[in-house]
N, C-alpha and C positions, 0 to 999 in steps of 0.2 A: 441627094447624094448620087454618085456616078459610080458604073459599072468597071471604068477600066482607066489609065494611066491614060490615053489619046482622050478618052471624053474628059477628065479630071484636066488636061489642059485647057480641052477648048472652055469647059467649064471657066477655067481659070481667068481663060484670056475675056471673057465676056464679062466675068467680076473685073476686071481691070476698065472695063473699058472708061469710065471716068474719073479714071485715078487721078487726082491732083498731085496728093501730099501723100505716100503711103511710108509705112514701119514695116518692116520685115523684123520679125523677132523670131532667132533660132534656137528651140528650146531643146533638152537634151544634159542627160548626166554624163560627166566624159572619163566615165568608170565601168559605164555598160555597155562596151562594145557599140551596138549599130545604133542605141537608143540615142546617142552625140549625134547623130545628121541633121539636125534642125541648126543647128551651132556651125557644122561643118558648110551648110547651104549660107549661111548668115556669112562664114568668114569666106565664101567662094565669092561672094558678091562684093566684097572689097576693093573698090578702084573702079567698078565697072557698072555703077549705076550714078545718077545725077542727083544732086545737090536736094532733089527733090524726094529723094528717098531715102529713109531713115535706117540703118541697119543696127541692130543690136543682139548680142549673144545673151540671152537670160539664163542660160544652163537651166539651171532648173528651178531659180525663182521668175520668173518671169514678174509677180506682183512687185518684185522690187525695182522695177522701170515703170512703173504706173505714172511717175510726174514726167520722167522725160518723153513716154509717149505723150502725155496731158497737153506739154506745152510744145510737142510740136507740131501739135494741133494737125491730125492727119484727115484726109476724107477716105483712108484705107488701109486695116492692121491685116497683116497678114501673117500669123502663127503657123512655125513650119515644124514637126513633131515628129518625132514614132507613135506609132500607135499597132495596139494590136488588135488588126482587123480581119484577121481570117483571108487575106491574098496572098500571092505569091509574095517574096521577098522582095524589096525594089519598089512595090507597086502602088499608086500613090489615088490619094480621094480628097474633095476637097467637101469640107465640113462645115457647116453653121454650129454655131454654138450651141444653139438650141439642140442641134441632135449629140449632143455629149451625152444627155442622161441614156442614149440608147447603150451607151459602151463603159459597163459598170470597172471594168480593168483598164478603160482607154489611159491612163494618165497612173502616175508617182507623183505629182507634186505635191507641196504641200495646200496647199491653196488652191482646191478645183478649178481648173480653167474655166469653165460656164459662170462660176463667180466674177473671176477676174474679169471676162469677155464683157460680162453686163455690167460692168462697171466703167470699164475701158468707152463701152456704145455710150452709157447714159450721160459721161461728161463730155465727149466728143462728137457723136453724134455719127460718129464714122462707122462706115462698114466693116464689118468684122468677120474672117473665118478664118481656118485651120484648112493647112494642107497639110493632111498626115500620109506619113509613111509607113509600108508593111516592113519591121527587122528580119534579120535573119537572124540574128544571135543578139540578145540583152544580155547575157554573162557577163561578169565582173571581169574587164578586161580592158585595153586601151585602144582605139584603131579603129576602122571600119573593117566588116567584110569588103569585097573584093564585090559584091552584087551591089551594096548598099551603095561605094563608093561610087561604082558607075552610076547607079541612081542619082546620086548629089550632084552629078557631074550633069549628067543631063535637065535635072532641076534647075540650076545654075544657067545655061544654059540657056531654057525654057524663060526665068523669069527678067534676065536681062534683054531677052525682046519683047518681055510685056511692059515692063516698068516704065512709068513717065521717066521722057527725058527732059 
């Protein structure tokens, strides 16, 4: 795990480096305020990545794209989240699966992501992590903050010069 939003990219951009086939999956409920940026990051990338990349909004089943990821057979999932990590707002880390069990509040879903992840790995065989985000606000509410949003914006950004073309 990384220190800061610059290492979590470079981080990022070296998990990329033999990305064939990758899923972006933007997860997030779009009733909690900044907790919808995974979804927001998912529909920012519409139009502007290739053929070779999968984009889908889980909101907040993600397990209920388990076959579309299955068949479309990726060599990279890439789950993009809130999470609550103790940084500033905006600031972002990029995660293994395997370190969920460190963060017992990381997640709402129904279905632990750490489940899904090793299941998603065991049929695919693909690399798998989480770029999660620090919120600013989870309140029951609609929109991002105004921090968050810049965050998406620069995520967006960020992963359309990583992603295979």
């Amino acid at each position: 795990m990384v220190n800061s939003s610059l290492s979590a990219e470079k981080e990022l951009e070296e998990w990329f480096s033999k990305a064939k086939r990758v899923v972006v999956a933007g997860i997030g409920n779009p009733i909690r305020t900044d907790d919808f940026i995974g979804v927001i990051v998912a529909q920012g990338l519409q139009g502007k990545v290739s053929k070779r990349v999968y984009l889908i909004e889980c909101e907040t089943v993600p397990e209920s794209f388990t076959e579309e990821i299955i068949d479309f057979n990726p060599t990279h999932v890439l789950l993009v989240d809130a999470a609550l990590l103790g940084l500033e707002p905006g600031r972002f880390r990029l995660v293994e699966p395997e370190q969920l069990t460190a963060y017992p509040a990381f997640s709402t879903h129904v279905l632990p992501l750490r489940i899904f992840c090793d299941h998603i790995r065991e049929v695919t065989k693909a690399k798998i992590a989480l770029l999660v985000i620090q919120p600013e606000n989870v309140d029951f509410g609609e929109g991002l903050t105004s921090t968050l949003q810049a965050s998406a914006n620069r995520i967006v950004h960020m992963l359309v010069k990583m992603l295979p073309q």
